[in-house]
N, C-alpha and C positions, 0 to 999 in steps of 0.2 A: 490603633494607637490610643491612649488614652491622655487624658490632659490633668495639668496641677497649677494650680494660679496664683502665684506670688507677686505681691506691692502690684496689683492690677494687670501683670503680664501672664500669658499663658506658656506653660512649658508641654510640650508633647515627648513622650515617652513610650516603648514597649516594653509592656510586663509579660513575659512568654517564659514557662517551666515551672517547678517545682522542686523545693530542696533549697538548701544554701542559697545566700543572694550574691549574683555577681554584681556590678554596679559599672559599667560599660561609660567609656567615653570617647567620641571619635577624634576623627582630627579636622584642624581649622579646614573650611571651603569643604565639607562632605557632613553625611550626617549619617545619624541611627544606621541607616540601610547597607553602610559602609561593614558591619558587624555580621551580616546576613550568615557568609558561611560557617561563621564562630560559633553563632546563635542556634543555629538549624542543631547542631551537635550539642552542644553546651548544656542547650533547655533539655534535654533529656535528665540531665542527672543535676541541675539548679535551675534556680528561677532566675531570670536575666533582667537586668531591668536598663534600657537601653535609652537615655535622651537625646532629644536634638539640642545641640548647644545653642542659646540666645542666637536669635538672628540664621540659625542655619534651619533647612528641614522645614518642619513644620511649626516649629516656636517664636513665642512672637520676638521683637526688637529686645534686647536687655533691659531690666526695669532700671530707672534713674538711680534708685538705691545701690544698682549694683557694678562699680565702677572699678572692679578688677578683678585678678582670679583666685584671691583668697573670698572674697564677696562671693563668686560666684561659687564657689565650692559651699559657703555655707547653703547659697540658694539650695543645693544639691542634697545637705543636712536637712535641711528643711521637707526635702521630699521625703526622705528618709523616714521621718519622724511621721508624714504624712501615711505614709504608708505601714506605720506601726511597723517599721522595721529595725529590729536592735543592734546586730550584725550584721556585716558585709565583706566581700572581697572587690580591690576595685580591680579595673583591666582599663589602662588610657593609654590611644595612643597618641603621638602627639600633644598639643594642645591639654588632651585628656589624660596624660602622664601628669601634666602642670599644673592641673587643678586635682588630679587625683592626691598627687602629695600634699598638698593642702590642706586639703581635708582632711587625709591623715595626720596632720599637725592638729587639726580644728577638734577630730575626737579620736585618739590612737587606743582610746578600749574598745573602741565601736571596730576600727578597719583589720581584720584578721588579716587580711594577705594584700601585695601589691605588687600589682604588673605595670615599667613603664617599658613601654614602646616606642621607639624612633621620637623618643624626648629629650629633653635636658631640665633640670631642674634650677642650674646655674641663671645669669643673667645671658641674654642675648648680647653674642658680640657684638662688638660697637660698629663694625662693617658693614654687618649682615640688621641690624638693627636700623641703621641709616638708611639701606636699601631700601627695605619691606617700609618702612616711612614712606619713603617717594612712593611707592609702590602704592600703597593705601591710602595717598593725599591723592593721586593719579586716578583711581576708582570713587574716591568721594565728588569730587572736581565733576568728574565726568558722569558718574552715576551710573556706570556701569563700568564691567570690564574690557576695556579697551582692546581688539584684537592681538595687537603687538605684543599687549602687558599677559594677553593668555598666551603665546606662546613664548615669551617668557616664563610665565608659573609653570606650565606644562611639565617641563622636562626635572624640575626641582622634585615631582613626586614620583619617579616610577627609576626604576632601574636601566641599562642604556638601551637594553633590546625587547623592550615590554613591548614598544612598536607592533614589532614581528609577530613576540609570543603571546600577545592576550588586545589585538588591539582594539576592540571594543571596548576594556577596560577604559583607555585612553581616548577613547572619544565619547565614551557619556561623561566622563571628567570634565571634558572641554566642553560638551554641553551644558552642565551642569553651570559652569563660568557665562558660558555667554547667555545663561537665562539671569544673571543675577541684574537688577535695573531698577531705578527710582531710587526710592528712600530705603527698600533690602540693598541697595549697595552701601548708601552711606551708613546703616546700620554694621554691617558686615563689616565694614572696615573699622568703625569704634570697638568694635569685638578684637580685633588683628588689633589693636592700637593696648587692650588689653595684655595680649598674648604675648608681644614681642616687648611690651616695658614692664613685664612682670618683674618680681621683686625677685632676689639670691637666698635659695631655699639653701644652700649649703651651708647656713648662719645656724641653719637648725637642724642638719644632717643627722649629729648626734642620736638624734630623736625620734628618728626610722629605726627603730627596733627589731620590725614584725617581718617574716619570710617576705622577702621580697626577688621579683624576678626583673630582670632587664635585660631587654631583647629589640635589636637592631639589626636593620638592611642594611647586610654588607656594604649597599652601595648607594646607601641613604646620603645623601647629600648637604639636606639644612641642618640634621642631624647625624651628623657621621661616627663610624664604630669609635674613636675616640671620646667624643662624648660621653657615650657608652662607660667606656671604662674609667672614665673621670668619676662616674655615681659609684659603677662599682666600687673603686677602691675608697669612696666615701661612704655606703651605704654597708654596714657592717653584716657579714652573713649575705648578703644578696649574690646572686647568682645571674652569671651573664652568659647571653647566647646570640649568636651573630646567627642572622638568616640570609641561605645561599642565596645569589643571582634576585636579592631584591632591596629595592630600594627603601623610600617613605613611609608609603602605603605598603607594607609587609604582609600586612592579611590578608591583603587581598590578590597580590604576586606572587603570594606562598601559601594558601590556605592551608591545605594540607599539613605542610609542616607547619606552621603557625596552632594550628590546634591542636597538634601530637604534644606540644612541648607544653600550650597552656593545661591541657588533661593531666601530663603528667605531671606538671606543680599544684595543682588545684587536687591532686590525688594525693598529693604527699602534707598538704597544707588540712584538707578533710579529711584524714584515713582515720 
């Protein structure tokens, strides 16, 4: 991994391949290594450049400067810059759908293609937005995450029978939650306090231009294929693809399919 240091925080990132730059972002509660079997494939024919979002991974707490996720997509400009890079394609899922569009607002000559994944660009419902509240006052309070409250999160990311079909998938997940403790939880949750009161990119939908792909688990839950087609039919040109028998985390319950279809847009985006 290598590191880039913004208003005194450090961010951790993989630069792996050569060619076109993709500009990767994971989803809330997982990091960088989440991208692993994209990457393995990807970096053959571009250069990937993969961060851990503030507070996740290996990066440090979010700098005080950067207080939501238009902030933080500039942080992400700023790497960009850092790394003399003039062009990019992003790839977000989640989370890294929300700041990927951002960004493409913040430089739309810079971002040639965009993939969002088991996102939404809208505001968070008011139901679901109330929940994840409790939810992340619940983890601050406690400074970790509370058993109950992980099998709660648990079942929000995967598809119904991931159980069965990949269950290790679902138990370094759950690891991954119950190493989070001290001041990486309350960090972790002012991130989520980010994500879920982000602002209504649909004010500036218009202004998505550029090939854009959108691609959701059929059986994505906080994100569901409605969503989906809510961007679609706002995002002019874009193209949507529902992925079988998966949920949240699509890449990682589909990889295979998951990388046939980003190959084949990132082929027709560079040919």
């Amino acid at each position: 991994m290598s590191t880039f240091t913004i208003n005194s925080k450090t961010m951790h990132y993989l630069d792996k391949g050569q060619g076109p730059v993709l500009l990767f972002g994971h989803s809330y509660l997982w990091d960088s290594e989440m991208w692993t079997p994209q990457i393995e494939i990807l970096s053959q024919h571009y250069r990937c450049i993969v961060p851990d979002l503030w507070s996740h991974g290996q990066s440090d707490a979010a700098p005080g400067e950067t207080q939501n996720l238009t902030d933080y997509a500039q942080d992400l400009l700023s790497l960009m810059d850092h790394l003399e890079i003039e062009t990019f394609s992003i790839i977000g899922l989640s989370v890294g759908g929300m700041w990927g569009a951002e960004l493409t607002l913040l430089a739309p000559a810079r971002v040639k293609a965009l993939v969002l994944m088991d996102t939404f660009i809208g505001l968070e419902p008011q139901v679901t937005h109330h929940k994840y509240s409790a939810m992340l006052d619940m983890i601050s309070a406690a400074q970790l995450v509370p058993e109950p409250l992980i099998e709660q999160i648990r079942p929000l990311f995967f598809a119904r029978d991931v159980e069965q079909e990949n269950p290790e998938l679902v138990s370094r997940f759950k690891k991954g939650l119950q190493g989070i403790r001290g001041q990486k939880a309350v960090d972790l949750a002012q991130v989520g306090r980010m994500v879920f009161g982000r602002r209504d990119l649909f004010d500036e939908v218009e202004k998505l231009t550029l090939p854009t792909l959108i691609m959701t688990g059929m059986q994505d839950i906080p994100r569901p294929p409605l969503e989906a087609q809510l961007m679609q039919d706002a995002i002019s040109g874009s193209r949507l693809i529902l992925v079988p028998d998966a949920g949240h985390i699509s890449n990682l319950e589909q990889p295979e399919f998951v990388i046939e279809k980003l190959s084949d847009f990132l082929n027709s985006v560079y040919a």
